[in-house]
C-alpha positions in Angstrom: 79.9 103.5 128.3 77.5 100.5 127.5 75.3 102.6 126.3 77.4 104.7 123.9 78.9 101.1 122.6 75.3 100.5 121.5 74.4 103.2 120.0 77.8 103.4 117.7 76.8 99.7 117.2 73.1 100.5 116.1 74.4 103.2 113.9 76.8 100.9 111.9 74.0 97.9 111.3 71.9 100.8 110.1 74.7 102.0 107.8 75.1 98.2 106.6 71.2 97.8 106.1 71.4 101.3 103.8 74.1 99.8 102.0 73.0 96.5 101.6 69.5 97.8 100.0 71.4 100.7 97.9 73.1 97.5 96.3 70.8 94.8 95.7 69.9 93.8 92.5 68.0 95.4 90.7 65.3 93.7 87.9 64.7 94.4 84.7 61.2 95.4 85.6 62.5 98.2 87.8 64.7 99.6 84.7 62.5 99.7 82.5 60.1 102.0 84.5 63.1 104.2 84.4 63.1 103.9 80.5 61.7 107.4 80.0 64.9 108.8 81.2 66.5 111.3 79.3 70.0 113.4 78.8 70.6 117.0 77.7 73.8 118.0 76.0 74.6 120.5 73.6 71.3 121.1 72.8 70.3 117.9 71.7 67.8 115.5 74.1 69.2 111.7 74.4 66.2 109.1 75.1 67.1 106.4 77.2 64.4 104.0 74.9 66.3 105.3 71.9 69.6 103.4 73.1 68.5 100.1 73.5 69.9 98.6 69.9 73.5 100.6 70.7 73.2 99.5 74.4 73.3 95.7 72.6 75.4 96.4 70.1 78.3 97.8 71.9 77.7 98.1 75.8 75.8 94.9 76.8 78.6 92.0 76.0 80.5 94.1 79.3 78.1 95.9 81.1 75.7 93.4 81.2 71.8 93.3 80.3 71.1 95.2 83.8 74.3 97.3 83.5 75.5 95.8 86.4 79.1 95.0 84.9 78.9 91.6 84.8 78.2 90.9 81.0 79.8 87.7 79.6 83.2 89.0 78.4 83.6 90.9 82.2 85.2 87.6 83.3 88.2 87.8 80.6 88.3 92.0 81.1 90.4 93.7 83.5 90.0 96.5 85.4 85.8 95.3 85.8 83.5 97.3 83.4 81.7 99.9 86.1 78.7 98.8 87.4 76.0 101.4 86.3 73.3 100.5 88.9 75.4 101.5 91.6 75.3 105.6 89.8 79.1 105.6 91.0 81.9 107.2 88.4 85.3 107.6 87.8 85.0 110.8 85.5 83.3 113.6 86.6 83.4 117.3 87.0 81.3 117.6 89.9 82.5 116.9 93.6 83.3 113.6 94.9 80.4 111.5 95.9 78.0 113.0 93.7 76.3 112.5 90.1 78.0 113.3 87.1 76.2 115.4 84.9 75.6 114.5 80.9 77.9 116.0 79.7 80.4 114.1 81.7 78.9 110.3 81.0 78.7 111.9 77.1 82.9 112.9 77.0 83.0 109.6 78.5 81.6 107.4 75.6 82.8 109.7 73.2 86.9 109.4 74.5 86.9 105.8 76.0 88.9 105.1 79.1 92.9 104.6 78.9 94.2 101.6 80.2 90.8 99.7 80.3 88.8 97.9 78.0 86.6 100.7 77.2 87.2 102.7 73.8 86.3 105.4 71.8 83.1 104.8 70.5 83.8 106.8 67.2 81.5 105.4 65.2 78.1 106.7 67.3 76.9 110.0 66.4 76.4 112.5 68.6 72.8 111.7 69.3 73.9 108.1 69.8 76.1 109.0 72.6 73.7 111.5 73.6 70.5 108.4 73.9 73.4 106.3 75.4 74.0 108.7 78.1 70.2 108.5 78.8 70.1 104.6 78.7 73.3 104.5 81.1 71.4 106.9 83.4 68.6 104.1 83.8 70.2 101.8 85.3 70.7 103.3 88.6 67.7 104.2 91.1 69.9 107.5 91.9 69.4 109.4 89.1 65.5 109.0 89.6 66.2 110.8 93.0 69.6 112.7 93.0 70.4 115.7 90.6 73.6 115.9 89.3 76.5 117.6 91.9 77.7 121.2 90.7 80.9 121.4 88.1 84.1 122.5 89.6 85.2 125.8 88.1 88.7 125.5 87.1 91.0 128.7 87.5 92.9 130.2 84.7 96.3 128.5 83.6 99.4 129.6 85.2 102.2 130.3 83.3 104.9 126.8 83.8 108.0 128.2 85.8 110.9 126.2 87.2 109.5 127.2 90.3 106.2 125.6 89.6 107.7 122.5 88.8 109.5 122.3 91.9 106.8 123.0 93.6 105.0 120.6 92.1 107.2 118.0 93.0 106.9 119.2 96.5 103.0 118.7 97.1 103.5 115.3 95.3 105.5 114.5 98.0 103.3 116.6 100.8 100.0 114.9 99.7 101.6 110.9 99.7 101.1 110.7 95.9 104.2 108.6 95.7 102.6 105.8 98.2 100.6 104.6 95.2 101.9 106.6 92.1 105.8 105.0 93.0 108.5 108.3 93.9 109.1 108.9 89.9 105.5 107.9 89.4 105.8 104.7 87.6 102.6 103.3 89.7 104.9 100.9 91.8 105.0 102.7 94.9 104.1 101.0 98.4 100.3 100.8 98.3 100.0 99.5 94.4 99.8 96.0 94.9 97.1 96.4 98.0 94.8 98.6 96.0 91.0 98.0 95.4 88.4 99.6 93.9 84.6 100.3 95.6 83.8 96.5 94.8 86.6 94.8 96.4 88.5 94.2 93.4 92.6 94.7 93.0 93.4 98.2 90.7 96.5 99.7 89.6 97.7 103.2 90.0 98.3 104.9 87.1 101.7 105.0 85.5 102.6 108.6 84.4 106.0 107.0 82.1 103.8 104.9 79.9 101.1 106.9 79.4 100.2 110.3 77.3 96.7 110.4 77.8 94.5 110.2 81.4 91.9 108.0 82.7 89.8 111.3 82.1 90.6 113.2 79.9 94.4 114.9 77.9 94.6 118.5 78.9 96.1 120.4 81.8 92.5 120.9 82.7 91.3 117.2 82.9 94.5 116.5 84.8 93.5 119.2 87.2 90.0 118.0 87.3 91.4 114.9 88.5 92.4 116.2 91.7 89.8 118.3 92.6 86.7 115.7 92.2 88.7 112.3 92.5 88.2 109.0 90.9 84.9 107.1 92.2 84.7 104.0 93.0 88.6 104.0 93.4 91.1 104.9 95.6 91.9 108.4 93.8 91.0 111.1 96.8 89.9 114.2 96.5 92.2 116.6 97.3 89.9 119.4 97.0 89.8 120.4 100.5 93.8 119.5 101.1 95.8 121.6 98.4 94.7 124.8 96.9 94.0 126.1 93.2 97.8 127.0 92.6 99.3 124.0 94.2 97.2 122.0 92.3 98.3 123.5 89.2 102.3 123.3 90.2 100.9 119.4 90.7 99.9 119.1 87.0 103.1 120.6 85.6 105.4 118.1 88.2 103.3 115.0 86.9 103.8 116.5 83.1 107.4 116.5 83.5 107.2 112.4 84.1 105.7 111.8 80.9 106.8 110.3 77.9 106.3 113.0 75.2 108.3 115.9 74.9 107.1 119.1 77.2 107.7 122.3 78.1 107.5 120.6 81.9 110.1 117.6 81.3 112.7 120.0 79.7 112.6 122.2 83.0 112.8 119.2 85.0 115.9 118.5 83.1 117.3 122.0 83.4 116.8 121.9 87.0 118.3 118.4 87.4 115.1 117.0 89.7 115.5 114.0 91.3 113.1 111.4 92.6 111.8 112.6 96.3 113.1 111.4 99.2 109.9 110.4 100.9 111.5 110.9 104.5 112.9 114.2 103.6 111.8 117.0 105.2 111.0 120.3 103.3 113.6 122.7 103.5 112.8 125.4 106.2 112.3 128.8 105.2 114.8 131.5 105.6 114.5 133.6 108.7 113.8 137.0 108.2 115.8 139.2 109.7 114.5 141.0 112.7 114.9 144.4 112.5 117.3 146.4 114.7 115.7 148.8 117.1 116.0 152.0 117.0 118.4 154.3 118.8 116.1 156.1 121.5 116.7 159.8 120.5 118.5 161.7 123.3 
């Protein structure tokens, strides 16, 4: 027993160690060895030493001359800018707990982040955004070591049903989203106010009433993206490996319905009269099937 206590006990200092080098600060000197780094999207090539004036222009006064999110308006700014060096991100299309690819940090720049201090930086061009993504990419010792994790494929669009929608309503109640999201997903459920993101730091849920766009994205297919690959650095699971493909999609039209705007999803919900969940309920139990008589022996 005093052996296996030791063990478990060397095998967490170990874990802190890893961490505590993972995190330490990094100098300038060590990014700008990483200043060759470059991004590929679209066909173009971004060049991390090609950002630098943009980096000043529009990224530094947040993110901080070592992108470590603590530039001098972070103090005022809330949610915290993300700190690059740590290669950790909230929008991605590749599997939680790995790199997002370029394209990914490219949408990114180009479509801001809703309900945070970072916008859409319309007036870059695309090879601005393209030498940003580069330049963002240097900051972080894992990109000079990690590759990128593979994009999720997402499944063709179901048709939205009444059935779907309840459904939907049903794995948002199955998977806990209304511990954080609030039962008609106003982001004032139980958890909300004990929340914290990868740095210790209080976050918010996000409110589906108030909002028409998401933290990544505005389509069906970002919201499902959402699901399947998480939110880094906060506490937005995975559920990749708890709901399936079709579940996830009744998810996206439930969550639609609870929007502000005017959808095919929230006149449904209306239609069928849904109520906020019950979180203690129980889901209804199948109906039996009937066994079937047996047959007269023949005589």
């Amino acid at each position: 027993m005093r052996t296996q206590f030791l063990s478990l006990l060397l095998s967490a200092a170990a874990v802190v160690a890893l961490s505590a080098v993972s995190s330490a600060q990094l100098t300038k000197d060590q990014q700008d060895q990483w200043l060759g780094a470059e991004s590929h999207v679209a066909g173009m090539t971004g060049h991390a030493g090609a950002a630098r004036t943009n980096d000043r222009r529009y990224c530094t006064g947040c993110h901080g001359d070592l992108g470590d999110g603590e530039g001098e308006n972070a103090q005022w700014i809330d949610p915290k800018p993300r700190n690059f060096t740590l290669g950790i991100f909230k929008c991605r299309s590749t599997p939680t707990g790995t790199l997002p690819t370029d394209d990914d940090l490219y949408d990114t720049v180009g479509r801001g982040l809703i309900t945070s201090n970072m916008p859409q930086w319309l007036p870059l061009t695309a090879q601005n955004r393209a030498d940003l993504v580069a330049y963002v990419k240097h900051f972080s010792p894992r990109f000079q070591k990690e590759k990128p994790g593979e994009p999720l494929q997402i499944p063709p669009e179901p048709e939205v049903t009444p059935d779907r929608v309840k459904a939907g309503q049903e794995v948002f109640r199955k998977v806990e989203c209304w511990k954080c999201h609030g039962v008609e997903g106003m982001g004032n459920g139980p958890s909300a106010d004990t929340l914290t993101d990868d740095q210790n730091r209080p976050i918010k849920p996000y409110n589906f009433h108030d909002e028409t766009r998401f933290k990544c994205g505005t389509t069906d297919q970002d919201l499902y993206r959402i699901f399947m690959t998480g939110l880094d650095g906060t506490p937005m699971p995975s559920f990749a490996d708890n709901i399936k493909p079709d579940e996830a999609w009744d998810l996206v039209f439930y969550l639609r319905s609870l929007q502000p705007m005017h959808s095919k999803e929230k006149e449904i919900a209306r239609q069928l009269g849904l109520k906020p969940i019950n979180p203690n309920a129980t889901p209804a139990a199948a109906p039996q099937q009937q066994q079937p008589k047996q047959q007269e022996q023949q005589q």
